[in-house]
N, C-alpha and C positions, 0 to 999 in steps of 0.2 A: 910898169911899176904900179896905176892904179889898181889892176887886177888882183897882185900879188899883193894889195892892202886889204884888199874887198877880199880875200882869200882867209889872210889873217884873222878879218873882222867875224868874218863866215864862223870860220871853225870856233872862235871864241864864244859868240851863241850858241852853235850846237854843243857845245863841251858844257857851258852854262846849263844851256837849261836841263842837256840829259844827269848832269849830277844832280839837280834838285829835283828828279822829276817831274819834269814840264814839259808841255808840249810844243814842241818847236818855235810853232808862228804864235803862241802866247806869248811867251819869252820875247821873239822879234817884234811883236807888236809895242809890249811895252820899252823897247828899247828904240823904237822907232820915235815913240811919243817922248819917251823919256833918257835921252842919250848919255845925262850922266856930265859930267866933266869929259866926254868923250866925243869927239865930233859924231856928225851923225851916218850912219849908217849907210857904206858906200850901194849906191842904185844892185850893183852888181852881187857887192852880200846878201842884199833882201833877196836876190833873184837865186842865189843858193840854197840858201835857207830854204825858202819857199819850195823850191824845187826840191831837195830833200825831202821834205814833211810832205809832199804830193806823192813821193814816189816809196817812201820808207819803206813797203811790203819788199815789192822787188829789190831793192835797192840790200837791205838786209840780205834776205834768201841768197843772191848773187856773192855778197860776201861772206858768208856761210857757208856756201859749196867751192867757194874757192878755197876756204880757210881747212878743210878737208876737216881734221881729227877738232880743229879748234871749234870756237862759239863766237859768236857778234858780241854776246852780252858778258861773255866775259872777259875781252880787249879791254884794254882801261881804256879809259875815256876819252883821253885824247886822241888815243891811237884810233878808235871808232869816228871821232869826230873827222879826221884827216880822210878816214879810206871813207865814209859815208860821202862827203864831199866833192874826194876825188872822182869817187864811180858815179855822182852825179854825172859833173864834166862828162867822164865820158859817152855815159850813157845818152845822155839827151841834149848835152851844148854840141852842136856840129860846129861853131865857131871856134872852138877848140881842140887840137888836136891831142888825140889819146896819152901822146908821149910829152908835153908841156902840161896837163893835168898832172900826170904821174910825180913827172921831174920838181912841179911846186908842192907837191905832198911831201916826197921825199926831203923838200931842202926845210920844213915846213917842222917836219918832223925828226932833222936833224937839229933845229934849235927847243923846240917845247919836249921831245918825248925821248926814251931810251935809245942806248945805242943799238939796238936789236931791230928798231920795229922801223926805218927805212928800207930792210933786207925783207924783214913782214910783207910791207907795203908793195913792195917793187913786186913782190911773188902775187899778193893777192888782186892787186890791181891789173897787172898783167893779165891772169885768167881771166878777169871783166872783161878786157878789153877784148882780148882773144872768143869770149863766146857772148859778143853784146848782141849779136842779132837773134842766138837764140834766147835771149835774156829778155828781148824787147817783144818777142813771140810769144814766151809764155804771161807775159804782162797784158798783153793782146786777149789775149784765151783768156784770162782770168777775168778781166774786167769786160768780157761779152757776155762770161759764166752767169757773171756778175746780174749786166742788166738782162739777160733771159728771165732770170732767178726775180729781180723785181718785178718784170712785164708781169709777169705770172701770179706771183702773189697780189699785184694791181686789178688782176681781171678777176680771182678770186672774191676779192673785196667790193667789185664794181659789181659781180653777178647777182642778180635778182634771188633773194630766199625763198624757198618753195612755203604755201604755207604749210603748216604740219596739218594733217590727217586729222580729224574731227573725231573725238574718241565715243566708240560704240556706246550706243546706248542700253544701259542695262535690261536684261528680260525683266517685263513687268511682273509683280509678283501676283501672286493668284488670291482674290477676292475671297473672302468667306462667303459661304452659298448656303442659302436657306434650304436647299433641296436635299435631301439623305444621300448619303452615301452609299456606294453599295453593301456594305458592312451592316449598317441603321437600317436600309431595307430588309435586310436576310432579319435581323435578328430584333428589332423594337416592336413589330406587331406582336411577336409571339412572347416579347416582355409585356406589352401592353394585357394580350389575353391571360397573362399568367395574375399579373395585377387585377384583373377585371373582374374573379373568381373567388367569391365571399363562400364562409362554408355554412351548412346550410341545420343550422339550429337545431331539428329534426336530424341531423345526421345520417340525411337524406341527399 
């Protein structure tokens, strides 16, 4: 019976905070501090909750390939809050067995949600249940992807910068030279002599 409170309790946060969009353990925090006219928060909801919001990625994707044509995000809410919860359970409480997960979503869901979505449930929780080892595999893989992908950009950021290359020094440019060119060679004595040659009065 405590369970099936803490169960209760559970999905009423996650139903909460994903209508306001919040994030999980924001919402349980301050429901933790702040319980309301509501007793407070059985040990075992914080540890769903919690567990949820740790697992959300796989936790979702799993029920997204179970829900085949459907989406996560477009489940109403409640019904997302139930099967988010349930495939907690099964996925990571070993204390609980796949089929009393299931059976308290189902009764869970036969009082808060439509009359359709225990028949939902029962289908999409089942294929959790049915491929949790490959569920927990690729959760595995992804979060190794994960810290390679950090280590790497860690040693990046850790590696010594090379300094840059000292930028060439421009050619010096070339001095003006008192000395003639060869140009002023060839041709300034024989301006000079041409200058040097008065005419000669006598016209001589």
């Amino acid at each position: 019976m405590a369970r099936s409170t803490a169960r209760k309790r559970a999905m009423n946060t996650l139903f909460e905070a994903d209508i306001r969009g919040q994030e999980f353990t924001d919402l349980l925090d301050a429901r933790i501090v702040y319980p309301g006219a509501q007793t407070p928060l059985p040990t075992y909801a914080i540890e769903i909750v919690r567990g949820v919001a740790s697992h959300r990625r796989t936790i979702d994707k799993a029920l997204g390939e179970a829900l085949n044509s459907w989406e996560v995000k477009r489940m109403p809410a409640i019904d997302r809050a139930l099967a988010r919860m349930a495939a907690w359970e099964i996925l990571y409480n070993e204390e609980i067995q796949a089929g009393v997960a299931i059976d308290e979503a189902l009764s869970l869901a036969k009082k808060y949600s439509g009359e359709d979505t225990p028949d939902l449930l029962f289908g999409v929780l089942s294929t959790v249940d049915q491929k949790s080892a490959e569920i927990l595999a690729d959760e595995i893989a992804w979060q190794n992807e994960r810290a390679a992908l950090a280590a790497a950009e860690e040693a990046d950021a850790d590696a010594p910068t090379q300094d840059a290359p000292a930028p060439a020094s421009a050619p010096a440019e070339d001095t003006p030279s008192d000395e003639p060119t060869s140009e002023e060679s060839l041709f300034s004595p024989a301006e000079d002599s041409a200058d040097s040659i008065t005419e000669d009065p006598q016209g001589n």
